[in-house]
Structure formats: C-alpha cells, structure tokens
N, C-alpha and C positions, 0 to 999 in steps of 0.2 A: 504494500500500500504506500503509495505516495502522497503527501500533501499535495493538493493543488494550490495555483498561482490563485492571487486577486484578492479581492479585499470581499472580509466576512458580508453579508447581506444585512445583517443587522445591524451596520454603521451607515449605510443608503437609505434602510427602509424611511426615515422620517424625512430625510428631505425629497424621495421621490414625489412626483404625481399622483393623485388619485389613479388619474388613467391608467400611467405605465406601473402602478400598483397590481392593478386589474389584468391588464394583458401577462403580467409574471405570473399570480396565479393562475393564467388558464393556461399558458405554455407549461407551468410546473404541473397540476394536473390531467394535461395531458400526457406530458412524458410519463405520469404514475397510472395512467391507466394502457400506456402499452405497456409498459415494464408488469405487470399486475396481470396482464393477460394472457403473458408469459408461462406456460408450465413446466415448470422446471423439476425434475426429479428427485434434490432432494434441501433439504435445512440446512441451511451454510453461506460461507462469504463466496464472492464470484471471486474467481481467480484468473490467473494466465496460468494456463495448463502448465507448462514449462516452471510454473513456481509451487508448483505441490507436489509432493511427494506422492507414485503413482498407489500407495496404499490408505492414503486420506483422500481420493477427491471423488467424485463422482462424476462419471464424464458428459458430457451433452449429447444430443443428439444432433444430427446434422440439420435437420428443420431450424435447429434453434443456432446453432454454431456453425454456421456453413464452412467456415474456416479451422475447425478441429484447433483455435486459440485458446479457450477459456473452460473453467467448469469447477468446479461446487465440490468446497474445501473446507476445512474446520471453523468456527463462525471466533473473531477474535475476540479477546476481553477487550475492553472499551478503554482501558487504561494504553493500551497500544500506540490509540492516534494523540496521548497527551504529547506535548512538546518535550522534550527531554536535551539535556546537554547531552548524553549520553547515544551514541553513535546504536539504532537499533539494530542495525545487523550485526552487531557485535556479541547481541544477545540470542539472535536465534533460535536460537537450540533451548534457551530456557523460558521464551513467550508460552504463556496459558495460552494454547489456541481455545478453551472451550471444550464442550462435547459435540462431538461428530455426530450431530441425530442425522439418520436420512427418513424419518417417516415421523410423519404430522402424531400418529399416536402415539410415538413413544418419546417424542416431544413434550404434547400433552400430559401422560404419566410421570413422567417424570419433573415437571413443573407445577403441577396443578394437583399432585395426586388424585390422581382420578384412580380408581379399577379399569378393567381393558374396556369397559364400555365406554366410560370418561363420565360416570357415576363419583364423584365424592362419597364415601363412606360414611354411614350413619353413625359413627364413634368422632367426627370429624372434630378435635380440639382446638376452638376458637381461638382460647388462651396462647397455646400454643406457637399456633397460625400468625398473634402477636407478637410474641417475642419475637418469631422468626423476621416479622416483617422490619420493627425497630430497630432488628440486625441487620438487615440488608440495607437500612435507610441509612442506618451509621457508617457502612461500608460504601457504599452510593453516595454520600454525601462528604467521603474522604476521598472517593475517584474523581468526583466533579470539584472539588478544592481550587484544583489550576487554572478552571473552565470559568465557573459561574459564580456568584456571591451565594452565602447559605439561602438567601430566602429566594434566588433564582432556582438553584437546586431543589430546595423542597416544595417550589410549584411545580416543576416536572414531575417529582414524586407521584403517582398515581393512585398508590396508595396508600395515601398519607391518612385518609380515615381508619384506617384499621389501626 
C-alpha cells in the first residue's frame, strides 16, 4: 500500500461550492456503486498479485481481472496506513495482516458470534459484550491517537452506546 499524492478532502470541503460539493458526491457514489457490484470471491484487501504470497491470496477471475494483476489478500490492521518514521518494509515480516476470512459466514461467526445460522445465542452476555466493546474503544481510540482528536475518534465509534 502506498500513500497517495494530494491534499486530505477535509481541508477543501469548507471552502468548496455547494455545487462542486454535489457533483463529488455523485462521482464518489458512483464509483461505490461499480466497485459494490463487483463480486468478488473472497474478504480481504485488493492486492497486486505479485505482492502476496501465493498461499494468502485469492485469485480473481478473469471477468473481473482481465489482466491476471491483482487479487484478494489478508485485510491489514489499520495501524499500517499511520505515518511512521519508521521505514515499513522494514517490518514486513512482523505487520498483523489480520484474519484471512474468505467467506461472509465465517466472517460473521466469528465477529458477531452468531451459530452457523448467524443466530446469537440465547445465553448471549450483555455484560460481557460491554467490556469487550470499552476494550476495543480503548484500543480504537489509541490506533486513531495520530489521526483524529478523542472526540473525532469517538464519533466514528459506532458503538459507543453499548
């Protein structure tokens, strides 16, 4: 992954136009509704085939890759795109890519504990479910440190009511 060039969106948005406000979101949803109608094979970051190792990726089909470049690789931790002095390919070898899911249910189960139907469990500990959540808020909200001020961070939070 590489930074791109240009300057973030959110230092323009206020002095833009209404108009060219308007015309951005509709060029941005429409690039998310091609990319969206995309079916792709499995849960993962897009790659350049040539930068996965060929036992992490899942490869594309030709419909979709007409050129046999890219395909569907470990999804990375978020801490990855922070800025770092620290040269990342230097660390390669020790980046968390994540879990490698290739299928929406076992996605599912494993995020959301469901059972194989994607039923939640009638013993489901609320309690629980809270600690876990204040833990990931505090951990969430030490990734986002470099990014965004605390109370930027905790309105992305989504699940800040639990």
């Amino acid at each position: 992954m590489e930074k791109a060039a240009g300057v973030p969106l959110f230092e323009q948005w206020g002095k833009m136009a209404e108009i060219d406000k308007l015309k951005l979101r509709k060029n941005l949803t429409g690039l998310e509704a091609q990319l969206a109608a995309i079916r792709l094979p499995a849960y993962g970051g897009l790659y350049r085939r040539a930068d996965v190792n060929r036992f992490q990726r899942q490869e594309l089909s030709r419909s979709i890759d007409l050129f046999n470049l890219f395909c569907i690789g470990p999804s990375c931790d978020r801490s990855f795109s922070a800025d770092s002095a620290v040269d990342v390919s230097t660390q390669s070898g020790d980046l968390d890519q994540g879990p490698s899911w290739h299928e929406v249910q076992q996605l599912a189960q494993e995020c959301l504990d469901t059972d194989t139907e994607g039923w939640i469990v009638p013993q489901f500990n609320i309690e629980e479910k809270r600690r876990q959540n204040r833990k990931l808020l505090s951990l969430y909200m030490k990734q986002m440190a470099a990014e965004k001020s605390p109370g930027e961070a905790r309105a992305l939070w989504q699940f800040l009511g639990s």
